[in-house]
N, C-alpha and C positions, 0 to 999 in steps of 0.2 A: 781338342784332345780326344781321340778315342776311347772307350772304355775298356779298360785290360781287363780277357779275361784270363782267369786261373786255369794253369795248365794249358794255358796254347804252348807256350814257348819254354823251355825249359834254360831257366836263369842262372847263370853259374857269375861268380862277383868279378866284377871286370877287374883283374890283376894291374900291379901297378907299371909306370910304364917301364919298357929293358933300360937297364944300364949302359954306359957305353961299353963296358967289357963284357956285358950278355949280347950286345950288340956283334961285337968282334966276335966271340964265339961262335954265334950262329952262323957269320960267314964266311970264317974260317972254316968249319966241319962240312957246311952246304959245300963248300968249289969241291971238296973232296967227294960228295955224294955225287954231284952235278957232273962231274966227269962220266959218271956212270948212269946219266940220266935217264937212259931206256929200261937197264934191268934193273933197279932202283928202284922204278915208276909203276913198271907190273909186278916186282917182286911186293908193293906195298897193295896196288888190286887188287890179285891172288888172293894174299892173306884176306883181307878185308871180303873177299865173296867168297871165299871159302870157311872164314867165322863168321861169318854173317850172312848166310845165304838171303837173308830178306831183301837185302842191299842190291843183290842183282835186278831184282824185281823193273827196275827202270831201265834196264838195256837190252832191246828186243829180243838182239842175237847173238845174249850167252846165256838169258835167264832161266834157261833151263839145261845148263851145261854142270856138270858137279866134278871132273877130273880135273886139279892142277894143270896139267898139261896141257889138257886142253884149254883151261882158259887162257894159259899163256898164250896160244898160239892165235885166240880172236883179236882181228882186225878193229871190230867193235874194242875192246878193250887195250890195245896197245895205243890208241888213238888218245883212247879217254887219259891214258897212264901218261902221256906225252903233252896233253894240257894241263894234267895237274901238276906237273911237275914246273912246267912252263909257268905257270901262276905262282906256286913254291918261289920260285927264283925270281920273279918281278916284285916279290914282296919281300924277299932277303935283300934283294939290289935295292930298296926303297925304305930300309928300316927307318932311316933319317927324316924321311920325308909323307909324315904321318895323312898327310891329303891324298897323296898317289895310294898309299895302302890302303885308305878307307875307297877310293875310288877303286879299285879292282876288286875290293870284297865286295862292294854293293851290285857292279856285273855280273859278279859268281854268284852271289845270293839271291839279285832279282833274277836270272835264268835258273837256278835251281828251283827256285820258290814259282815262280810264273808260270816258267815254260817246262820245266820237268817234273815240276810236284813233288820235291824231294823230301821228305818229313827232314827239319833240322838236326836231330837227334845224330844221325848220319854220318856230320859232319865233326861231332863231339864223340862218336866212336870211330871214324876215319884222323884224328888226330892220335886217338891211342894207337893205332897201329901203326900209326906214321913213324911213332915213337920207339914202338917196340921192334919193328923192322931195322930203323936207322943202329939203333942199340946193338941186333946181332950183326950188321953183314959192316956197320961203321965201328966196330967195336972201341979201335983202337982211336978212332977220332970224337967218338960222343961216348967221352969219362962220365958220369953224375954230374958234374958241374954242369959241362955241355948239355946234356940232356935237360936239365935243370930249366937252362936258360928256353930249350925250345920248347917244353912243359908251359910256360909262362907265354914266350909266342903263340902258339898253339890255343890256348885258351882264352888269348885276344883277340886270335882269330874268331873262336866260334861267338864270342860277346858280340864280335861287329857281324856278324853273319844273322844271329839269333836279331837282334838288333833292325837289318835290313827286313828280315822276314815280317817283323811287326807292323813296320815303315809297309809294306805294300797290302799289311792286312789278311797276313795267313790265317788262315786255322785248319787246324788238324781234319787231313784227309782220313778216311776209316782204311787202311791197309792193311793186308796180309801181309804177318811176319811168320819165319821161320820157313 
């Protein structure tokens, strides 16, 4: 067993598991989001490098890019917005099936954590904004309840993410934020 140390990883209490009616919910609201999978995916980017400018830091050719606009229109980033979304929806089509979720998080985690260097944190502030995007442009399909239900996903996500990162032996890179 490794010795944990304090402050690698930031712990949040793994939530307990969905419901089957948190279950429907989620993808119920996702087919509705999933339709609109492209402007969805960068509309949720955007936000996220645009309140987080640190966050860009990892993509060569927008990280110094600051107009909306123009981040929309990187190649670099419509790419990125069209696997996360793709990931999104293997894990909505897989809620049942708790081995395939943990198998496509530990993918996304070991290439974050190995090959991109991604500070975890990241991904516990690209959950709030997953949130708060879905909220205005899905209004009428993610009520509070819905929202609720993907709060609770979302935060299983970053438990099994944070999780994988330990599993391969992170520690905190020194990075420039802001």
């Amino acid at each position: 067993m490794m010795e944990r140390m304090q402050g690698e990883v930031d712990h949040l209490e793994q939530p307990s598991p969905l419901t089957d009616k948190e279950r429907v919910m989620i993808q119920d609201s996702w087919a509705k989001v999933y339709q609109n999978c492209d402007d969805a995916g960068v509309a949720i980017l955007v936000r996220l490098f645009v309140n987080f400018p640190s966050s860009k830091q990892y993509f060569s050719q927008f990280k110094h890019i600051e107009e909306p606009e123009e981040l929309e229109r990187s190649g670099q980033l419509r790419k990125h917005a069209h696997r996360v979304m793709n990931a999104i929806n293997t894990l909505v089509e897989s809620l049942d099936n708790s081995d395939k979720v943990a198998s496509v998080l530990k993918l996304v985690g070991k290439a974050h954590a190995l090959r991109h260097k991604v500070e975890p944190v990241y991904f516990k502030i690209l959950s709030g904004v997953i949130l708060e995007v879905l909220g205005e442009e899905f209004s009428e399909v993610v009520t509070p309840e819905v929202a609720a239900a993907w709060t609770k996903l979302l935060a299983t996500v970053y438990c099994n993410i944070t999780a994988v990162y330990e599993e391969v032996g992170w520690t905190k890179h020194p990075t420039s934020t802001g």
